[in-house]
ROFITOR-55021 format. One line per 10 residues: number of its first residue (from 1); their letters; for each residue x, y, z of C-alpha. Coordinates in steps of 0.5 Angstrom, whole numbers, plus 500, padded with zeros to 3 digits. Last residue first. Layout:
N
NUM> a> X:Y:Z  ...
//
This chain:
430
430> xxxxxxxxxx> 965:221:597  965:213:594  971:209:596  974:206:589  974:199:589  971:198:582  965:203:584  960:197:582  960:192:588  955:187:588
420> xxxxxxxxxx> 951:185:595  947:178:596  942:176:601  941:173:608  935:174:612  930:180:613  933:183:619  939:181:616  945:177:614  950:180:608
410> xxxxxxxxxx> 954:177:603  958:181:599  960:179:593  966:184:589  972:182:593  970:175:594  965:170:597  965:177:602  962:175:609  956:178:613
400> xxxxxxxxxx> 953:177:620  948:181:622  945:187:625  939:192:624  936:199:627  930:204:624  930:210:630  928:215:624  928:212:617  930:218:612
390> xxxxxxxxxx> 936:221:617  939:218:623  939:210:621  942:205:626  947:200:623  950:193:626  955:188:622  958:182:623  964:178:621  970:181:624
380> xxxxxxxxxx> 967:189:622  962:193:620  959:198:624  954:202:621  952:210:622  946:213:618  942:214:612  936:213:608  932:214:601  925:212:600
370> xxxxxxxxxx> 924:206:596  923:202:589  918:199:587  920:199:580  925:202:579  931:206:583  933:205:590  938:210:596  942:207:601  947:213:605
360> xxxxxxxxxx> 953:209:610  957:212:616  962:209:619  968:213:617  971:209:611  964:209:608  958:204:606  954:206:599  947:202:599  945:202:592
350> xxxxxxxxxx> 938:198:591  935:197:585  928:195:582  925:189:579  917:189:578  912:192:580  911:185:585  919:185:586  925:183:584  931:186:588
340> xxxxxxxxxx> 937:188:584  942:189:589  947:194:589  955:195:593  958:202:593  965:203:597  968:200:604  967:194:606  973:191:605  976:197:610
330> xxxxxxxxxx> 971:193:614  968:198:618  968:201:626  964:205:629  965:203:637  962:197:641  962:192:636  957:186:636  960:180:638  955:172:637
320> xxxxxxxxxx> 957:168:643  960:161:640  957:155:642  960:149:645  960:154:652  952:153:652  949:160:653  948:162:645  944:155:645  941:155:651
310> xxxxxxxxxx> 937:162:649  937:160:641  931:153:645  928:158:650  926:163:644  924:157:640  920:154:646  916:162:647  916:162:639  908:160:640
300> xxxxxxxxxx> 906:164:646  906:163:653  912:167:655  911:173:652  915:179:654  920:176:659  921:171:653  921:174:649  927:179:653  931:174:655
290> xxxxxxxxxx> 932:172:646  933:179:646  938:179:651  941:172:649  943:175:643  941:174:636  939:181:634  935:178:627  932:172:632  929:178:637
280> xxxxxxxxxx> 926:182:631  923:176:627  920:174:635  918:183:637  913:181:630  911:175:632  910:177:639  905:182:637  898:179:638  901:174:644
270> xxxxxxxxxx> 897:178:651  890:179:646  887:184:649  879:183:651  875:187:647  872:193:650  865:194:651  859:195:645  864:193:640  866:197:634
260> xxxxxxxxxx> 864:194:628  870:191:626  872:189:619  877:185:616  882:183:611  887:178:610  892:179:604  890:174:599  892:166:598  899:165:596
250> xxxxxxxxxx> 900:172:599  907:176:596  912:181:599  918:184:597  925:180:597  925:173:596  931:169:597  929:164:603  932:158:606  929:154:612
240> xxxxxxxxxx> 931:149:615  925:144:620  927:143:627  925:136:628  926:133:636  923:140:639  918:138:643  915:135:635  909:138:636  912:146:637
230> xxxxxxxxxx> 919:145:633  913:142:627  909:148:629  914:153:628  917:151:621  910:151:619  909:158:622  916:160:619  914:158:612  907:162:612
220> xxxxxxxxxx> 911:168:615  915:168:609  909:167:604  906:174:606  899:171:610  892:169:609  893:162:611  893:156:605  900:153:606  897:153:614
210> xxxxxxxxxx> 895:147:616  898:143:611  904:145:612  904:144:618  901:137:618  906:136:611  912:137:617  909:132:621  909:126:616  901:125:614
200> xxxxxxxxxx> 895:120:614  897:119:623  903:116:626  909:120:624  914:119:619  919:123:623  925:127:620  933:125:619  938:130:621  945:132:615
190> xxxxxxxxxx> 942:139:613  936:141:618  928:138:618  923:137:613  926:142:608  924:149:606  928:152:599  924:159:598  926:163:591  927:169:589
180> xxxxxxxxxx> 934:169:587  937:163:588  937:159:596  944:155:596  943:148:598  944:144:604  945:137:604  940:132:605  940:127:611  945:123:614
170> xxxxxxxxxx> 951:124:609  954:119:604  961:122:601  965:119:606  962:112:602  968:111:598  972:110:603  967:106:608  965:100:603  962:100:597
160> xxxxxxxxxx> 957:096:598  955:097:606  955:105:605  951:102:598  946:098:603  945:104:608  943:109:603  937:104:601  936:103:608  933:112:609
150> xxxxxxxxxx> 932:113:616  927:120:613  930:127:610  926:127:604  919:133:606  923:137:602  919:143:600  922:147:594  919:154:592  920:159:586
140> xxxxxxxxxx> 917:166:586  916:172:581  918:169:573  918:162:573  925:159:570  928:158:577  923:151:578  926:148:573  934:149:575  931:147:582
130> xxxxxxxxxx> 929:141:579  936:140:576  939:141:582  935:135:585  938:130:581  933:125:581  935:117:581  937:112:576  944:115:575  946:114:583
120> xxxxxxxxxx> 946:107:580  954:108:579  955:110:586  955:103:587  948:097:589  943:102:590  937:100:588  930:105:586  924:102:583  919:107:588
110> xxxxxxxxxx> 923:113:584  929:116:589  930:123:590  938:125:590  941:131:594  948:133:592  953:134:596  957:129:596  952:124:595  946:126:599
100> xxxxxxxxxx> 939:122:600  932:122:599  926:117:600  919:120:600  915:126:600  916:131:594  913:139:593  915:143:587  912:150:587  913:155:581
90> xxxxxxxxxx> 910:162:581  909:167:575  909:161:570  911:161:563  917:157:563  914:153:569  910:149:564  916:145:560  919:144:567  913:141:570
80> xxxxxxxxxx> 911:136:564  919:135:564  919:133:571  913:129:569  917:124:565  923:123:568  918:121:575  915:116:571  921:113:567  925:112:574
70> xxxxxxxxxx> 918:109:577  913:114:581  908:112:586  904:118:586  904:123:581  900:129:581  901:136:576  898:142:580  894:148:576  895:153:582
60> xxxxxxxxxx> 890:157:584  890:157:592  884:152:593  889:147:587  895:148:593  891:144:598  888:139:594  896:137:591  898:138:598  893:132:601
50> xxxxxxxxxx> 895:128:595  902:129:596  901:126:604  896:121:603  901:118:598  907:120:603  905:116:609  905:110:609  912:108:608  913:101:605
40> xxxxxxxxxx> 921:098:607  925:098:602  926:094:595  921:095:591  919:102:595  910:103:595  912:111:598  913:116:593  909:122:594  910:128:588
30> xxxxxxxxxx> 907:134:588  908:139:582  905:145:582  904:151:576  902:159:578  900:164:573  898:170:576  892:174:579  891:170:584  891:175:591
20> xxxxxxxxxx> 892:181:588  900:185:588  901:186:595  903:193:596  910:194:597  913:197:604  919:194:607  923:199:611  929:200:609  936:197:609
10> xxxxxxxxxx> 934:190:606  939:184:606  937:178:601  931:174:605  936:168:607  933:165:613  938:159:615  935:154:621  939:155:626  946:150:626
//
């Protein structure tokens, strides 16, 4: 499976102004784990935390290191981190080390770690519960996962307790839900192994490292370092990405730059806007949009991406993605749904009404809110598409959706995947 990119859905175009580079609170903990006592040394994780630790202090962050950590010492500065994430606007939690899945949940392990029967999965650390820390931020939350190394000490508790009770160990780390306002970025996809590398850092951390600090909005920032890796490792390692994060937010400033206008014309550079035609390709999905990239930009970064989507939608293991030739909606659909979004003004709501014969109206209030827009959707056997006419002239969007139950509509979009709440009780809107 691709990489999730779960932005909740937005129907207008985005246009917040960022709020000041550096003008909040921000708190970091990065732990390396690499000097196992009963598993093979890794090398690279204590270059690979102190290295991030440096990176995210230049970006304003007051980051909590721990390197080497036993069961007691990583309890212990889990609830340093936890107690100051309480009053921070922006909490990032970093690891590289030795990590599994045990039916489903994703376990980091302390450098004393033994693994002799399920029971010892107590004396590692829960990443839930590290994700429940990093939700009481106030703006923005992010998980890296640079864990999903050939781990023997999961190898040595399949051999102990035998292949029943061991159906629930995964390769790999299992997917998690992204919450609101969060972005979970792993070192490679739910259920595959990462590569150590053979420099100072993991090839994940070397992406990350070369541009966690760009002048950029957060999700670019992520898709970079997710392209990068897909880029250098000739595409072995595909990092997954999850985002939640509606808006717009800059880690370390929103680039700005002057010119002086030439004595001749400068040079046109041929990739300038393949990133933006790239997020537009991926949110269609087809393999016209993936054979359009690459007639348009064939020697830019996402040329390999492009090449990689391509071969999957034509191969006959993998489904073709259908978009509905005709207005139709989903009876399911049909009424009046909000999101609350959160962003840098503060948290605004979005109400998007969807009727019965294929046309919809979005309007928002609040903080940051944006203009109204209406037009014509198709929603239908699990993928949308929609087109405005009125608000936002020639704006065009699709996915996928799917209801986790008659009231939560989850939709994927240009921006990703979100959350969607009815609040007319069923009743269709007129």
């Amino acid at each position: 499976m691709h990489w999730s990119r779960t932005l909740a859905v937005c129907l207008a175009l985005w246009s917040l102004t960022p709020a000041a580079a550096l003008a909040d609170t921000r708190v970091a903990l990065v732990i390396g784990n690499g000097a196992y006592a009963h598993a093979p040394h890794l090398p690279n994780p204590t270059h690979d935390a102190a290295d991030v630790a440096a990176a995210l202090k230049r970006t304003g962050f007051d980051t909590i290191l721990g390197t080497d950590l036993d069961k007691a010492g990583m309890d212990a500065i889990a609830i340093r981190f936890a107690r100051a994430a309480r009053t921070a606007d922006v909490a990032v939690f970093y690891y590289s080390g030795h990590a599994m899945q045990y039916a489903d949940v994703n376990y980091l392990f302390p450098i004393d770690a033994t693994l002799s029967d399920e029971a010892d999965l107590r004396r590692m650390s829960r990443v839930d519960e590290i994700l429940a820390d990093l939700q009481q931020a106030k703006n923005l939350r992010i998980l890296v996962l640079d864990s999903c190394r050939d781990n023997p000490l999961a190898d040595e508790l399949k051999r102990s307790i035998g292949p029943s009770r061991s159906a629930g160990i995964g390769r790999g780390l299992a997917r998690m839900a992204s919450p609101d306002g969060a972005i979970i970025s792993y070192s490679t996809q739910a259920g595959r192994t990462a590569a150590d590398g053979d420099g100072r850092n993991s090839p994940y951390t070397t992406a990350f490292l070369r541009h966690i600090e760009d002048k950029d909005e957060i999700a670019t920032v992520f898709h970079r370092i997710s392209a990068d890796v897909f880029e250098t490792s000739k595409g072995k390692q595909v990092p997954e990405l999850s985002l939640s994060f509606f808006g717009e937010f800059y880690l370390n400033g929103k680039l700005q730059i002057t010119v002086n206008p030439p004595p001749t014309p400068a040079p046109t550079d041929p990739c300038a806007s393949a990133e933006s035609h790239w997020k537009s390709a991926e949110a269609i999905g087809t393999a016209a949009a993936f054979e359009d990239h690459l007639a348009r930009f064939a020697n830019c970064i996402y040329a390999a991406l492009a090449k990689a989507r391509l071969a999957a939608l034509t191969s006959p293991a993998e489904p073709v993605v259908r978009i509905p030739p005709a207005i139709v909606v989903d009876s399911a659909a049909v009424g009046t749904w909000e999101a609350k979004v959160p962003n840098n003004r503060g948290v605004a709501r979005w109400v998007w009404d969807i009727l019965p014969g294929g046309t919809y109206r979005f309007h928002s209030e609040g903080p940051g809110a944006v203009g109204p827009h209406e037009g014509t959707v198709n929603v239908t056997d699990g993928h949308w598409t929609l087109r405005a006419t009125h608000g936002l002239p020639d704006w065009v969007d699709g996915g996928s959706y799917e209801f986790r139950d008659p009231n939560t509509l989850e939709m994927t979009g240009w921006l990703g995947t979100g959350i969607w709440r009815r609040v007319d009780g069923g009743k269709v809107p007129r």
